[in-house]
RODO-2510 file (C-alpha; in nm, 4 decimals, decimal comma):
residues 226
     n   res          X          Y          Z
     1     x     0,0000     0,0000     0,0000
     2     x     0,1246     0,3267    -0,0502
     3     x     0,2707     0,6064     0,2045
     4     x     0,0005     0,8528     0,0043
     5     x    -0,3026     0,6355     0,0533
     6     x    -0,5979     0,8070     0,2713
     7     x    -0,6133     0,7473     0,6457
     8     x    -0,9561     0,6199     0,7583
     9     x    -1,0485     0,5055     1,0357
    10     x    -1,0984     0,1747     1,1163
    11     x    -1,3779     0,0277     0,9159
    12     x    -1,5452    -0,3144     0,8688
    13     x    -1,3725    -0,3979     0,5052
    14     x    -1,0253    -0,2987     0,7024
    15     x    -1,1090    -0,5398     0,9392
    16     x    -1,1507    -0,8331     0,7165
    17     x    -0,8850    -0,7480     0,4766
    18     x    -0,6344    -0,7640     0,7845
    19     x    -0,8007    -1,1136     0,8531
    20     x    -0,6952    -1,2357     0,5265
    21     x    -0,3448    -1,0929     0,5399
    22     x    -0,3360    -1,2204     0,9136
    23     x    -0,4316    -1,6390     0,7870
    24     x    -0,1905    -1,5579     0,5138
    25     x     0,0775    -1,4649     0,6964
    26     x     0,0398    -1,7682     0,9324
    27     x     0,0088    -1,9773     0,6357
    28     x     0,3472    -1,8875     0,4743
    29     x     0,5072    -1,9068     0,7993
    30     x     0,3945    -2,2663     0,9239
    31     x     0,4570    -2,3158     0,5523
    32     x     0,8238    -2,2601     0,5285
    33     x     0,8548    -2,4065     0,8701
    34     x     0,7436    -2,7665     0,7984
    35     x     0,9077    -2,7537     0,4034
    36     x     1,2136    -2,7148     0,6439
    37     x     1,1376    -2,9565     0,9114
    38     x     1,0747    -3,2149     0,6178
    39     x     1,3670    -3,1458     0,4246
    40     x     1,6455    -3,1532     0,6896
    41     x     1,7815    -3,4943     0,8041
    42     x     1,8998    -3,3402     1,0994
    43     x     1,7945    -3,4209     1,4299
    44     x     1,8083    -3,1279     1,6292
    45     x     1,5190    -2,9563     1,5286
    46     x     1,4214    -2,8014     1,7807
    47     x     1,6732    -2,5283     1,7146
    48     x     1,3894    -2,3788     1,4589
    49     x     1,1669    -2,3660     1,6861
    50     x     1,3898    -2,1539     1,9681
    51     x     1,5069    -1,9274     1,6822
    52     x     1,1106    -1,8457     1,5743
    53     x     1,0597    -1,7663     1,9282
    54     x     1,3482    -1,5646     1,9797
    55     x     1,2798    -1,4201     1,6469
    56     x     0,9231    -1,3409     1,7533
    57     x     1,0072    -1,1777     2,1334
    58     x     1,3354    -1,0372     2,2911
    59     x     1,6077    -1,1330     2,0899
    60     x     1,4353    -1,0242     1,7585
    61     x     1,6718    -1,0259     1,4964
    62     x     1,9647    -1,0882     1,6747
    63     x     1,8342    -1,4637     1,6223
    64     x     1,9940    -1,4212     1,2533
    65     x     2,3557    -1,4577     1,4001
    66     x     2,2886    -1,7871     1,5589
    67     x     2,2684    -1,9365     1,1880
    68     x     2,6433    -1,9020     1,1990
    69     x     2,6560    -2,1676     1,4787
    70     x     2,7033    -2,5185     1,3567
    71     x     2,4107    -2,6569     1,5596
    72     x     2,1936    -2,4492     1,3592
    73     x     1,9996    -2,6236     1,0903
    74     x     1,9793    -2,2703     0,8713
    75     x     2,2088    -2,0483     0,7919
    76     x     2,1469    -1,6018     0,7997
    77     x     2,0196    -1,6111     0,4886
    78     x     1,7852    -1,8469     0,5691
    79     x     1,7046    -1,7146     0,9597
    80     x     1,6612    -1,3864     0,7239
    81     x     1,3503    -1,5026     0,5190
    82     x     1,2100    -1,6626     0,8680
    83     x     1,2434    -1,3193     1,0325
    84     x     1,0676    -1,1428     0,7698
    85     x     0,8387    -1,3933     0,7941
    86     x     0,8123    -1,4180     1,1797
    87     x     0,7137    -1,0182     1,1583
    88     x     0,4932    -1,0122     0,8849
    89     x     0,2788    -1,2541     1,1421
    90     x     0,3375    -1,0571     1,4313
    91     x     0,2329    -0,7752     1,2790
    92     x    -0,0647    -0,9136     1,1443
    93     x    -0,1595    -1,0145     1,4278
    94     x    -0,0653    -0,6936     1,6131
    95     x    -0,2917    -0,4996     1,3509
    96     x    -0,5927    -0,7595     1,3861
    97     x    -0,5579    -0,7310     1,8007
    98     x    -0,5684    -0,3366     1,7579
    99     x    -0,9331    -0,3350     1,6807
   100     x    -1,0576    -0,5079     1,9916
   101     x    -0,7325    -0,3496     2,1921
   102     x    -0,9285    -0,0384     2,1431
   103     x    -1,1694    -0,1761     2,3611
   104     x    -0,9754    -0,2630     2,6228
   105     x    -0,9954     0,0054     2,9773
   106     x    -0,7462     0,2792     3,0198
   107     x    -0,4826     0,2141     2,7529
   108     x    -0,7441     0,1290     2,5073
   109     x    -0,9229     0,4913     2,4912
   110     x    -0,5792     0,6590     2,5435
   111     x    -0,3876     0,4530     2,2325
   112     x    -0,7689     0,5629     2,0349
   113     x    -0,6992     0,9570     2,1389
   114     x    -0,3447     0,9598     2,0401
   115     x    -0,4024     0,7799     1,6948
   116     x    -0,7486     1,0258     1,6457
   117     x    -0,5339     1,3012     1,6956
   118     x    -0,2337     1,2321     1,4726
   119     x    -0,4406     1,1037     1,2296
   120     x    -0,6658     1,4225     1,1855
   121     x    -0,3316     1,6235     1,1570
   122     x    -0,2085     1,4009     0,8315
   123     x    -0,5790     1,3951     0,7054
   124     x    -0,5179     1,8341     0,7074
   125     x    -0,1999     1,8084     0,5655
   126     x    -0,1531     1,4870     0,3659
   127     x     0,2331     1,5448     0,2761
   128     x     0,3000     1,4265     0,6547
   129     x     0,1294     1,0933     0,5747
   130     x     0,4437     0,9825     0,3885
   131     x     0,6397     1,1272     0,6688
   132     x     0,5366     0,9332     0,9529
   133     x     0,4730     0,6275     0,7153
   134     x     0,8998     0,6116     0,6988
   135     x     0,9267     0,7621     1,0190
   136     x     0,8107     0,3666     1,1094
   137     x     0,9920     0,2367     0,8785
   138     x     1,3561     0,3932     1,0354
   139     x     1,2248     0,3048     1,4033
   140     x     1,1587    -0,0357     1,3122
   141     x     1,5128    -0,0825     1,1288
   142     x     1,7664     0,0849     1,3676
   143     x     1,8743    -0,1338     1,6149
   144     x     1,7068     0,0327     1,9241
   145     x     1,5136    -0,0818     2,2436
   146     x     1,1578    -0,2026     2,1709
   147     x     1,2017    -0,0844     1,7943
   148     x     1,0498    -0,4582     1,6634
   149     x     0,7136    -0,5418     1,4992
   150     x     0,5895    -0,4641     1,8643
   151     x     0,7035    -0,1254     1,9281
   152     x     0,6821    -0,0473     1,5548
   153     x     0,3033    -0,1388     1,5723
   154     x     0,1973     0,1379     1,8502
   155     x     0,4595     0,3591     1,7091
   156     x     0,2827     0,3726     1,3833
   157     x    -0,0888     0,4278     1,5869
   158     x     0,0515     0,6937     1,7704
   159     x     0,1866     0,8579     1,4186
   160     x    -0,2020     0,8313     1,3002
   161     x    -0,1253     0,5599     1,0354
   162     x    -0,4271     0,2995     0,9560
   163     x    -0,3569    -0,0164     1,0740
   164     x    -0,2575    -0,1515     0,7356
   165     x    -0,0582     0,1348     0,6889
   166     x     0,1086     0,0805     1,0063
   167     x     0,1761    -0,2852     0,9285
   168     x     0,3631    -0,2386     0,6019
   169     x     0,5843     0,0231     0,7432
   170     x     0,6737    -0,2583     1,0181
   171     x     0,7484    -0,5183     0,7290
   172     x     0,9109    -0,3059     0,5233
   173     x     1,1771    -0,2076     0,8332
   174     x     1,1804    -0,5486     0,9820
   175     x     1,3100    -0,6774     0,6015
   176     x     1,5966    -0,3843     0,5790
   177     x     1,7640    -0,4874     0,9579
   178     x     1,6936    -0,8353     0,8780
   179     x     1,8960    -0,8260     0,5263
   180     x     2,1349    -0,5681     0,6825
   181     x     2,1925    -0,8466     0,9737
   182     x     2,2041    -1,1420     0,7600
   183     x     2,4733    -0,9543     0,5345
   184     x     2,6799    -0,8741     0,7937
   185     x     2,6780    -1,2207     0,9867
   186     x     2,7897    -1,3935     0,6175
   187     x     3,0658    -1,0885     0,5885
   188     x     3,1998    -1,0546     0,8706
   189     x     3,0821    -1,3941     1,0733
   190     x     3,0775    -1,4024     1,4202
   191     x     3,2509    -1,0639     1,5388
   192     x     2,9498    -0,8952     1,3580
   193     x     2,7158    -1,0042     1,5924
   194     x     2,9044    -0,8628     1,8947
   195     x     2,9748    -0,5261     1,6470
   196     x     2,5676    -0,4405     1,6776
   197     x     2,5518    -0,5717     2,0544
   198     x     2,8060    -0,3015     2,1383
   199     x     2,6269    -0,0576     2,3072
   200     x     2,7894     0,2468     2,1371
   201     x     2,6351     0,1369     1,8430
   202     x     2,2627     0,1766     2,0133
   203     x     2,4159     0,4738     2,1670
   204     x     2,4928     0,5711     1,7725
   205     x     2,1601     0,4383     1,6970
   206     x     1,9769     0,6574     1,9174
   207     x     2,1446     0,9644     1,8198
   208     x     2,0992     0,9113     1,4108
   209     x     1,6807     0,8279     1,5514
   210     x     1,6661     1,1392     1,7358
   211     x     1,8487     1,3537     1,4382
   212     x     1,6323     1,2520     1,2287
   213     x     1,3088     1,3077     1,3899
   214     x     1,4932     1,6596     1,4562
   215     x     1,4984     1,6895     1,0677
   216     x     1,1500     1,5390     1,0530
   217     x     0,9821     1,8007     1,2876
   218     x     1,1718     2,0625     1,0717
   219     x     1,0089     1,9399     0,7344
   220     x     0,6186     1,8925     0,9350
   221     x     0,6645     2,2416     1,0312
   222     x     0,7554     2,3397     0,6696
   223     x     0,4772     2,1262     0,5764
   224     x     0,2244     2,3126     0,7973
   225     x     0,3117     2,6324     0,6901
   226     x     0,2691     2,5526     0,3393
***
């Protein structure tokens, strides 16, 4: 979908095309997952399953560096496609759960207002649509705290973006760190997974995030006064 399409809120046809993307998504995931569990000889399998949860929850894509181990049945390249994978469910499933989330006392009505808001404001001025759309998008792929399918997901409601809106821009980030991590672990093997553990590169991280929304605020204000 693209950064320019209109925000609206959520509707009943939203609803159900999220459904289908949601069953989708689980499909190509338990898809892959067995294609691999039938076509590996090895025994250990239960490494696939660990990496899809630590894909899926506090590692995140971190995961993509174990493929170097020998114990592990795929390699980054391969832990790459499963991560993309891994968040295109999440997120699904994130953007499904909004609706009733919504619903939910105290941070339900309080996520609502914040999205209601933001979203009026790129409604007004439609050139900060495609804004916040990659605003997502870099959250999701610098390697910060909470910046996953997770964080990306209430990120992009609090930026006013639909929910399929919101999901893309989560996809299309989780797919840049996950070939950016898989690159590096096949470049520079295993001293590239302690490179982006260091914590000067969050620190580094953080900074570029927080020049950028700098720059960002600069160009909404431009925006507005247009």
């Amino acid at each position: 979908m693209s950064a320019d399409a209109p925000t609206a809120r959520p509707s009943a046809s939203e609803t159900r095309l999220l459904a289908w993307v949601w069953l989708g998504s689980l499909g190509l995931l338990i898809g892959t997952s067995v294609a691999w569990f039938l076509l590996t000889e090895h025994d250990d399998i239960g490494w696939i399953w660990g990496q899809m949860i630590g894909l899926a929850t506090i590692p995140g894509k971190y995961m993509i560096f174990s493929g170097l181990s020998s114990k592990s049945l795929l390699g980054p390249w391969e832990l790459c496609l499963l991560a993309i994978l891994v968040d295109f469910a999440v997120g699904a499933t994130l953007a499904v759960g909004l609706g009733p989330l919504r619903r939910v006392p105290g941070i339900g009505p309080a996520l609502k207002r914040a999205h209601d808001r933001a979203e009026a404001v790129l409604k007004e001025y439609p050139r900060l649509r495609r804004m916040a759309f990659w605003g997502v998008v870099v959250f999701v792929f610098l390697p910060l705290p909470a910046s996953g399918s997770i964080g990306g997901t209430f990120v992009g409601q609090m930026a006013g973006l639909t929910r399929s809106l919101g999901l893309w821009a989560v996809v299309l980030g989780g797919s840049l760190v996950s070939i950016t991590f898989a690159a590096l672990a096949v470049a520079l093997g295993s001293q590239a997974e302690a490179m982006v553990q260091n914590p000067w590169v969050t620190a580094g991280a953080a900074v570029v995030f927080i020049g950028l929304l700098a720059l960002g605020y600069r160009a909404a204000q431009r925006a507005l006064r247009a």
